[in-house]
Each structure stands twice: as C-alpha cells, then as structure tokens.
N, C-alpha and C positions, 0 to 999 in steps of 0.2 A: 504494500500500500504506500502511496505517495504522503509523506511527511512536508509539513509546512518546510521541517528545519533544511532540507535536501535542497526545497523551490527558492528558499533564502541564502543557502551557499550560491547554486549557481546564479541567482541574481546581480550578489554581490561583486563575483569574479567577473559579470560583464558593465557593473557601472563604472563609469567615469567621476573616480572620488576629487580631480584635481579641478572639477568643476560644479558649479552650482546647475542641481537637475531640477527641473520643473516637473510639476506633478501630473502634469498630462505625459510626459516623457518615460515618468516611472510607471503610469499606469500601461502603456504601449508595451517595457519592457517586461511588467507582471505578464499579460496577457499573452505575451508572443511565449514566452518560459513555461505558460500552464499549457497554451496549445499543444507546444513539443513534448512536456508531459503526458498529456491524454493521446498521443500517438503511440507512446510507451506502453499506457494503461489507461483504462478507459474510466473518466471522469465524470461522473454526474452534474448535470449544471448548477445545479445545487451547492454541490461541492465545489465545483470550482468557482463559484460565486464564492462564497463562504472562504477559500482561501485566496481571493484574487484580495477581499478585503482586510484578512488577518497580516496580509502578508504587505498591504499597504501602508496599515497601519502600524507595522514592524519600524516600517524605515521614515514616515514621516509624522506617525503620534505618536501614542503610549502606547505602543503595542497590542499584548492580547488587553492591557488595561481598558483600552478605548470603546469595546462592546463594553464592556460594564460599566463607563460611564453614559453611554449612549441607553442605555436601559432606564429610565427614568420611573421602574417600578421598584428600582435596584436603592437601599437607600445608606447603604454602608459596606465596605470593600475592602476587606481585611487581607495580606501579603504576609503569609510565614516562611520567607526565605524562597527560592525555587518550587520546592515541591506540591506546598499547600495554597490553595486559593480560597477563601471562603465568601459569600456577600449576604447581607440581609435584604429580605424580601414580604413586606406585610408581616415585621415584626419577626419572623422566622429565618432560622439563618441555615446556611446551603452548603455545600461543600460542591465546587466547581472543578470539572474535568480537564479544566486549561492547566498550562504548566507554563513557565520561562523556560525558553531554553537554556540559557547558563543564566549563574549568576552576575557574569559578566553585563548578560543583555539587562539585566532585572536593574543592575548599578548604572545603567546609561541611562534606565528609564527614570531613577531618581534622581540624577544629576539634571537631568531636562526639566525635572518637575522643580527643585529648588533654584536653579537657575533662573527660571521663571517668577518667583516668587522676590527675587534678590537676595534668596541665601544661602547658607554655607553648610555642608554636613562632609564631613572627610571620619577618617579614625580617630584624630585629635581632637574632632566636637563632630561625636556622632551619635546625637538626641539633635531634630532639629522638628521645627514646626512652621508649613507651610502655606499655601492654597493656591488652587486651579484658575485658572483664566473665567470658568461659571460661578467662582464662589467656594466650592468644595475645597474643607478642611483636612490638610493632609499631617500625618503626624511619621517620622521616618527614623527609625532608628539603625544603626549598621556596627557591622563586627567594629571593634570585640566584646561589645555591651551583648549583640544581640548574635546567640552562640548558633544558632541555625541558616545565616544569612541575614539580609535586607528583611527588615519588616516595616511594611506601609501601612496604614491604614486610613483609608480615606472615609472622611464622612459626605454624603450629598445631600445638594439643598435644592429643593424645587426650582426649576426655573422659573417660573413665574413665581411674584411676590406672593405668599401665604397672605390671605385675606382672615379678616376676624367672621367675616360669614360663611369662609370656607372651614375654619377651625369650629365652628357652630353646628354646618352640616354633617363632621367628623364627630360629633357630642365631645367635642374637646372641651367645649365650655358651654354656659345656654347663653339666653337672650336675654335673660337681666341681668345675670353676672359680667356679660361682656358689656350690657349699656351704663351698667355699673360705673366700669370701672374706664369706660371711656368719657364720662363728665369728669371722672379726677383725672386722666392725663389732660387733656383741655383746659384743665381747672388749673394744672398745675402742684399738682402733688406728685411728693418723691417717691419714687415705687424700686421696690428690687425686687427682684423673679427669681423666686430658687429653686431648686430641685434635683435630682442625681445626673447622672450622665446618661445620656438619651433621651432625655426627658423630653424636650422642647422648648429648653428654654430661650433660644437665641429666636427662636421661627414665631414663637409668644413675643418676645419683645419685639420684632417687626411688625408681626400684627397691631398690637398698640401702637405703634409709631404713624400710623394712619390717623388717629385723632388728633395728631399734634397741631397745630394752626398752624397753616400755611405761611403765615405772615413773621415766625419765629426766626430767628436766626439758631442754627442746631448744630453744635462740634459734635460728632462720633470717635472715639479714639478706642483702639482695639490693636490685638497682640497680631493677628491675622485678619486683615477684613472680609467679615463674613456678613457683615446687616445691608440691608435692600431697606434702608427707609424709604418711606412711597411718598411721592409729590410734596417734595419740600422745597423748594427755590433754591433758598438762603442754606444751602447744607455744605457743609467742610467734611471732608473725611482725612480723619488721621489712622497713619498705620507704624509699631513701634518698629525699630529695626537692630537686630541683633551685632553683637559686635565681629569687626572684619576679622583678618586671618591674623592682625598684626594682635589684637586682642582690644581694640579701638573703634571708637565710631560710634559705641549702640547707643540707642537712644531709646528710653523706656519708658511704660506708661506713665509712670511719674510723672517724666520729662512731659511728655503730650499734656496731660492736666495739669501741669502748672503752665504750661504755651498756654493752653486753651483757655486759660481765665484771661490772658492778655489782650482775646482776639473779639470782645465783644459778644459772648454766647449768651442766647436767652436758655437753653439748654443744653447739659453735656452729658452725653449716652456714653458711656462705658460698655463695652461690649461683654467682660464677665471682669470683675472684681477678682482677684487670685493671692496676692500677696499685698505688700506695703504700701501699695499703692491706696490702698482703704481709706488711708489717715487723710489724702490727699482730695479720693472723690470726699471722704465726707465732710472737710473744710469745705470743698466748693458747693455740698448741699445747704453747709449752715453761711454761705456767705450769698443769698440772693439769685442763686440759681433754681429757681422752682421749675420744680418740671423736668426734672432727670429721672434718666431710667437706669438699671444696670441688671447686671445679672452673678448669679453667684450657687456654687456646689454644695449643698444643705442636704437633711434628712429631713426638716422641717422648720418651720417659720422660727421657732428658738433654737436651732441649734446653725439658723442663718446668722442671730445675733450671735452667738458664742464666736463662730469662726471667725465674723465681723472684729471681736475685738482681739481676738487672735492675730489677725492681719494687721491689726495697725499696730501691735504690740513687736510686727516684724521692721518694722519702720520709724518706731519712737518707739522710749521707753515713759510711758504713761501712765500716771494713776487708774486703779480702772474705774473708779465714780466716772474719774473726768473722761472716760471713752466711752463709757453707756451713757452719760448728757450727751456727747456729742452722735451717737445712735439714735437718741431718743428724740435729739433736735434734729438732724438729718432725715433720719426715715421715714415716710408716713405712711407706707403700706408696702407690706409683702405680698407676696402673690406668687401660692408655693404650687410647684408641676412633679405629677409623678408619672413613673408609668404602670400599670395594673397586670395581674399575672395573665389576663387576657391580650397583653403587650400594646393596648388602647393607651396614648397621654392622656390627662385631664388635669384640667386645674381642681386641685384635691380643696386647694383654704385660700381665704383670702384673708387677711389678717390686718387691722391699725396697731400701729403705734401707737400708745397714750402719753405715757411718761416714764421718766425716771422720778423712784418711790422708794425710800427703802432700800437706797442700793440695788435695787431691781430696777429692769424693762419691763413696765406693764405692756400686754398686750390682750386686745378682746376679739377673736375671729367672727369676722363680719358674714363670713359666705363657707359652708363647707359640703363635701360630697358625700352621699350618704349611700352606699351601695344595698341594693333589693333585693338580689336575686342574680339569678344567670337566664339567658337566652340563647339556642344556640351556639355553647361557649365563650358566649360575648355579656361580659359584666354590666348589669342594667342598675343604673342609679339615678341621681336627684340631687340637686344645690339647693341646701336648706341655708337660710338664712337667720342666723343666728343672733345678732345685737346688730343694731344700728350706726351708723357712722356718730363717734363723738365728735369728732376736730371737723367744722364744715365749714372754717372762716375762710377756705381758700374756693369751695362754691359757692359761698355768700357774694365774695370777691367778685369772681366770673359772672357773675348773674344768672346762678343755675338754679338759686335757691328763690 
C-alpha cells in the first residue's frame, strides 16, 4: 500500500529548495507524483484526494495538524510526542489514527507554530505558550522536560464570536441570569469569571463583552491573545511578550497594566489573572476603572478570593486585612463556570461582593444552578435565584434603576 511518507520523499527529491514554490506549483507536483503512483497501484479517488491534501499540507501548513484544525467540531488537540494523537469532540475525547512521521517533522511543525506567535521554545526554555493565526491556544512543551517527544496541545475557539444567545441556546446560562448580569456590565460593575480549566471561561467573558457600550474606550491585555471583543471602536489590544534568547526584552502583564492606566481606559479586560499581576489589576479596579472584567482558575467563588490574595501576596508582601479591602473594594461580582459530568459548561453561581467584616469577604450568591434530574444522559436543571443584588448604586448611576 502507498504510504503518504514514500509520496513525500519522492516529492521532496524533485523540489526546487533554492527557490521560493508557489502553491499552485506544489499542487501540479503532488498530483503529477500521485498519478505515477496509481500507475504502480491503483488508487481510489478518495484516496488520492485525501492524500493529494495531507501531503499539501505537509509542506505548506501544519501538516497532518491542519485536518484537525479544519474540523470545527474538533475542540481540543492534544500531541504526545510522534506516536499518540488524541482530540476532543462534544466533550468526549478520541484517540486518532494519524501519526508524525519523525519527530523531526513534529519539531518543524512547532517551530512554525511559535514563530508565528513571536516566540521562543529550544531545550534551554522548553515550556512555551502560544497561539494560531484563528485564535487557538497553543501550549508546547519539548525534550528534556517532556521525556516522550514534543507535546502540543492546542485548544480551539469558535470562529465566529460566541454570542450570549448562542450560550442560552446551549442552556449554558438562561434569560434572566444573562439579562442579569448584562445591566451590570453596562452599569459598570467589576466582575471576575472563575472556574476550572475547560470550563469556558474566556468564551463567557467574550460573550459579556457585547454589552459593553460602544462609546467606551477598552484596553485588553493578555498573556496570548485569545478575546474577540465584539463591536467596540475604541478597542486597544495588548499582548505580553516573553523574554528573547539573550534573556531580555519581556515584557509582562504587569508591564501592560501599568501602560494601560496611562492610555486613557474606561475599561481594562485582563484576559485570566494568574500571578502578581492581581495587586496591579486590582489597584486599577479601586482607582476608577469601572467596568473591568477578568478571569481566573477557582473551584469556586471563595476559593477565587483565596487564590486572589495569594497572587498579590506573589507580588507584595501585604497585610492580608489590607488585601481583602482591596478585594472587597475591587470586586463586585463573580461569576463562577463549571463543567458537569455530562461534560455541558454552565454558569453554576453568581455571587456579590458585600464587604470586608471581621477580617472576612462577605459574600451572598445572587443566582445558583440547581440540578433535577437527568434526561437522556444530559443533566437537567434550573437558576434559582437566591438574594437580591445589595450594592445597586452603580445601576442607580446608569439609569437602570
């Protein structure tokens, strides 16, 4: 049987590497290589479809990668070295019949992908973190950390912007928790989105970012830019940038949020909160910046505060009173996402901030999901509405009261 790897030697040995090929050029030479092929053995068109295109995308994308990003049912795309492919699909994850053929080709493909990104991964810094020309998060790690080969793993984001009525029709959220909680973005209240990894919290925070007024001026600042804010004018995007080869250059989210108060922001979206940088977003929530959003890795809405002051604790050595005031002045709603053993996200609570009491963060959850039952293996539930918003003086403000 005819092997991609065989159609790709003899390729190679007739391109012209001392000149730049054109892709109608490449494709003439695939096709004329499979013809002579199928005179050998007889090919199915099928098949020789199927590898006129693997074999294109060898030499001018991500290789066998590029079906799996072209799959858009496809939503996560895991690399364990050569041998293993896996990807998730409707929550459920797959084990794939594709392979690299060396490690070799698997290291060109992550040099193209970090290249693209403007960054660095060798053996002397090889943890490195990406993303794609569509958005897609890529995370890369390479020998001698990672003792199997190259591991990549890609996450993907919808091409089109996640809408809040499309997360409504998925029962991610209903229709008064989401009109809820889009009078306080509009209104101007501080919100963090928390929740485990995979949850949804970056595709939730897009979706709110549709309520923001058009008229705002909005810094985004992120490690990798992954947010699709929708129809904002006045929008800046900042992206952090890692240090060069000399060990020089980076420039961290810190760095961005202390620019970003320079630059006139009626808003600053932080893409996920992760270290030191806490102390920083949460000076610019208590210094008139209403109306920020971020996002952050929790088990739930107090254990978002814990980490919270963990973080700034990585960044200043602080009393902790004086870091739960400046939590309790900063934050005005969480808004925690999980995902359910039916592998469905929802937004599980919505939570306010009250005060700092007692050397405590009061808080009272405004909105929580109540599960009923099962249907067809799919988890059937209900947002019970628990307490009432106390703090309204920022929708009294707005004119929503």
């Amino acid at each position: 049987m005819i092997e991609s790897e065989q159609l790709h030697a003899r390729i190679l040995e007739e391109l012209d590497l001392t000149r730049e090929i054109e892709d109608e050029e490449l494709n003439r030479l695939i096709y004329r290589v499979l013809q002579e092929a199928s005179e050998q053995e007889y090919l199915p068109l099928a098949r020789k479809t199927a590898l006129g295109r693997e074999l294109f995308n060898t030499f001018r994308k991500l290789d066998l990668l590029q079906e799996f990003l072209e799959d858009d049912t496809i939503t996560e795309i895991m690399i364990n070295g050569t041998q293993n492919i896996f990807y998730e699909r409707d929550g459920s994850i797959f084990q794939s019949d594709k392979r690299f053929i060396s490690r070799d080709k698997l290291e060109d493909v992550v040099q193209q992908i970090v290249a693209g990104s403007n960054r660095l991964v060798n053996e002397a810094s090889p943890i490195v973190d990406a993303r794609l020309p569509d958005g897609s998060r890529v995370n890369i790690v390479l020998n001698p950390i990672a003792l199997d080969g190259p591991i990549v793993t890609i996450r993907k984001f919808s091409k089109e912007g996640i809408t809040m009525r499309r997360l409504i029709s998925w029962n991610s959220v209903n229709d008064e928790v989401s009109g809820f909680l889009a009078r306080l973005v509009a209104a101007g209240y501080n919100i963090f989105i928390s929740g485990g990894t995979g949850s949804g919290k970056t595709t939730f925070l897009n979706a709110l970012s549709q309520y923001i007024p058009k008229t705002e001026r909005i810094i985004t600042i992120e490690d990798n830019a992954e947010l699709k804010i929708q129809d904002v004018p006045n929008l800046v995007r900042l992206e952090a940038r890692n240090a060069n080869v000399e060990g020089t250059g980076a420039v961290t989210i810190r760095d961005l949020i202390k620019s970003a108060l320079r630059m006139r922001p009626d808003r600053i979206i932080v893409g996920e909160v992760r270290s030191s940088e806490a102390i920083d977003m949460l000076q610019a929530l208590n210094t008139g910046h209403d109306g920020s959003l971020s996002t952050g890795h929790a088990n739930s809405p107090e254990d978002m505060l814990s980490r919270l002051e963990t973080m700034v604790l990585m960044g200043m050595n602080l009393p902790i009173p004086a870091i739960r005031r400046q939590i309790a002045s900063g934050v005005d709603i969480i808004v925690h996402l999980g995902r359910l053993r039916d592998r469905s996200r929802k937004v599980l609570e919505v939570t306010e901030v009250l005060e700092y009491q007692k050397e405590e963060i009061l808080l009272q959850t405004l909105y929580k999901y109540v599960e009923t039952g099962e249907r067809g293996g799919k988890i059937q539930g209900e947002w019970k509405r628990e307490k009432e918003l106390a703090h309204k003086e920022k929708l009294l403000a707005a004119g929503y009261i």
